[in-house]
DRENMAR-311404 format. One record per residue (C-alpha): residue number from 1; z, y, x; residue in one letter. Coordinates in pm, whole numbers. Layout:
// residues N
+-----+--------+--------+--------+------+
| pos |     zz |     yy |     xx | code |
+-----+--------+--------+--------+------+
| NUM |      Z |      Y |      X |    a |
...
+-----+--------+--------+--------+------+
This chain:
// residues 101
+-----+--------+--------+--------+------+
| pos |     zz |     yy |     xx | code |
+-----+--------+--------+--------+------+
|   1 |      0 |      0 |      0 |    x |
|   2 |     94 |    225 |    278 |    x |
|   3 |   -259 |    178 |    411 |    x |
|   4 |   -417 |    327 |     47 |    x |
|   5 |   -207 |    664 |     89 |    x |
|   6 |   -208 |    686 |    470 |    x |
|   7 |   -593 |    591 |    551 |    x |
|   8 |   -689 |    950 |    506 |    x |
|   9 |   -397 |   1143 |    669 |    x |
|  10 |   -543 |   1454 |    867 |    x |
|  11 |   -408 |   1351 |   1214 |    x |
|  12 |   -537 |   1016 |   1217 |    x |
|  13 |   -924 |   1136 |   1120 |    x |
|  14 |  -1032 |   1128 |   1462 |    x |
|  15 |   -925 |    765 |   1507 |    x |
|  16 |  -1140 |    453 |   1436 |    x |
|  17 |  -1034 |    171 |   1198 |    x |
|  18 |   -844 |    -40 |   1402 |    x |
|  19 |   -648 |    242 |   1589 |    x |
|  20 |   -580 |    408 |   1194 |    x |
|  21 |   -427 |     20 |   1127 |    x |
|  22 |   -186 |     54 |   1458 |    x |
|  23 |    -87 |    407 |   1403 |    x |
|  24 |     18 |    325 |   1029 |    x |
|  25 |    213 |      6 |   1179 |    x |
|  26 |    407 |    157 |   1388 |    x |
|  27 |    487 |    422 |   1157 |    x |
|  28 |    609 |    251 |    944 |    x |
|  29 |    822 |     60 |   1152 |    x |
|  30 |    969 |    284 |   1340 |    x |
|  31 |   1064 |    500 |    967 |    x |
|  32 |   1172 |    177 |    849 |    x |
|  33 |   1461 |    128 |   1177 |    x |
|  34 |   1633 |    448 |   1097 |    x |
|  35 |   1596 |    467 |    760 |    x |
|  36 |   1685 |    132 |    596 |    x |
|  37 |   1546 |     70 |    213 |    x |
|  38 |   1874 |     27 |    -36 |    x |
|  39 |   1905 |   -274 |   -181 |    x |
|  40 |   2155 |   -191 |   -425 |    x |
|  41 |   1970 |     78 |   -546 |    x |
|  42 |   1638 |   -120 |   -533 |    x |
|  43 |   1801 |   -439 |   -740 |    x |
|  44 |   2010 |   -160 |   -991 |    x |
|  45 |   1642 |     10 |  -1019 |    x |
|  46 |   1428 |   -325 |  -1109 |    x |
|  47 |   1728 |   -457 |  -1348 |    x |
|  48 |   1717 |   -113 |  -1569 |    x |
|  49 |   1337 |    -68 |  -1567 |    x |
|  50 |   1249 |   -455 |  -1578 |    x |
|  51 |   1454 |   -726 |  -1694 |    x |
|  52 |   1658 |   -532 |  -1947 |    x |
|  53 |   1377 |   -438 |  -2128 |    x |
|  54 |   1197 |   -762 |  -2096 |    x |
|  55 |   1499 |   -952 |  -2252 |    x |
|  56 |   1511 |   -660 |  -2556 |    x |
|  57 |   1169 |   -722 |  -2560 |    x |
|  58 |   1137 |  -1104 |  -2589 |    x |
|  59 |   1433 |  -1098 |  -2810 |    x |
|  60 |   1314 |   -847 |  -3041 |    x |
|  61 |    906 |   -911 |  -3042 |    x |
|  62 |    713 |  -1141 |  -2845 |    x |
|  63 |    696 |  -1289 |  -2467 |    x |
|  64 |    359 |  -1142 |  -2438 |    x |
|  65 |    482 |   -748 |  -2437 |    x |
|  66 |    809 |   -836 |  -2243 |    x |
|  67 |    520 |   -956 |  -1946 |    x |
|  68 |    298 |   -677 |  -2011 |    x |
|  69 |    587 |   -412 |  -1995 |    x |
|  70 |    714 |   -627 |  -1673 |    x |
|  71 |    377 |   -574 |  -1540 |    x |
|  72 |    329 |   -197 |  -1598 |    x |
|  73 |    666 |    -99 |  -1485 |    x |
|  74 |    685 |   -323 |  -1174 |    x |
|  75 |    355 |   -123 |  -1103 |    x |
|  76 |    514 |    200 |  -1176 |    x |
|  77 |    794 |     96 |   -930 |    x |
|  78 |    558 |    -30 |   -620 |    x |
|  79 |    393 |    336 |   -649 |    x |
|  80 |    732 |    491 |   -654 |    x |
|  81 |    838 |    377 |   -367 |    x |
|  82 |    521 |    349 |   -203 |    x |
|  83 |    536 |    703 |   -199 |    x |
|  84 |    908 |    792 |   -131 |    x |
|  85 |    860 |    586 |    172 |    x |
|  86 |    523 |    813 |    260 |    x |
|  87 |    749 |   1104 |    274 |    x |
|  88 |    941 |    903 |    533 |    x |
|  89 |    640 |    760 |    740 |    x |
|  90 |    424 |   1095 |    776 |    x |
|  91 |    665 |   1278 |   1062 |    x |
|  92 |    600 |    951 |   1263 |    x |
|  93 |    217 |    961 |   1215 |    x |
|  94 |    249 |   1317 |   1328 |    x |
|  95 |    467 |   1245 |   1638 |    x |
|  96 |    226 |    987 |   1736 |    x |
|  97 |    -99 |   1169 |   1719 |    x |
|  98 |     64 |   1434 |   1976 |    x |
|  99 |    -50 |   1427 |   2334 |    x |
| 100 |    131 |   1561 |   2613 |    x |
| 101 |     26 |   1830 |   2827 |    x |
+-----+--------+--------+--------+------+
């Protein structure tokens, strides 16, 4: 996902496929090491938006909108946090793309 957001990021246009791929990696790694994800609030996140509705939903209509409201939220989550994590990731791009003098 970070690869859809990040592919046309202004400091890496000069760069050729394989180097964007590298730069992104290591971006996101190195984001990643000092800024851990929270799994509390990740788990507290997918049991309010997911399964709590998906049992209401099963209980109270049929399986087949408790998986298509599972589906559209757990969508709305990946691009969530796809993009909270791009906030995190783009001062690394633009540390790496800086050459001494």
């Amino acid at each position: 996902m970070h690869n859809l957001f990040l592919w046309n990021h202004p400091s890496l246009a000069s760069l050729n496929a394989s180097e964007k791929r590298i730069r992104i990696a290591q971006a996101v790694k190195a984001s990643r090491v000092i800024q851990p994800v929270n799994q509390n609030k990740a788990i507290m996140y997918l049991v309010i938006l997911i399964v709590l509705p998906v049992a209401l939903l099963t209980y109270y209509f049929s399986f087949d909108v408790a998986i298509i409201w599972a589906l559209v939220s757990t969508c709305i989550l990946n691009f969530i946090s796809t993009k909270k994590e791009l906030k995190q990731v783009e001062p690394y791009l633009s540390r790496q793309n800086q050459t001494p003098q």
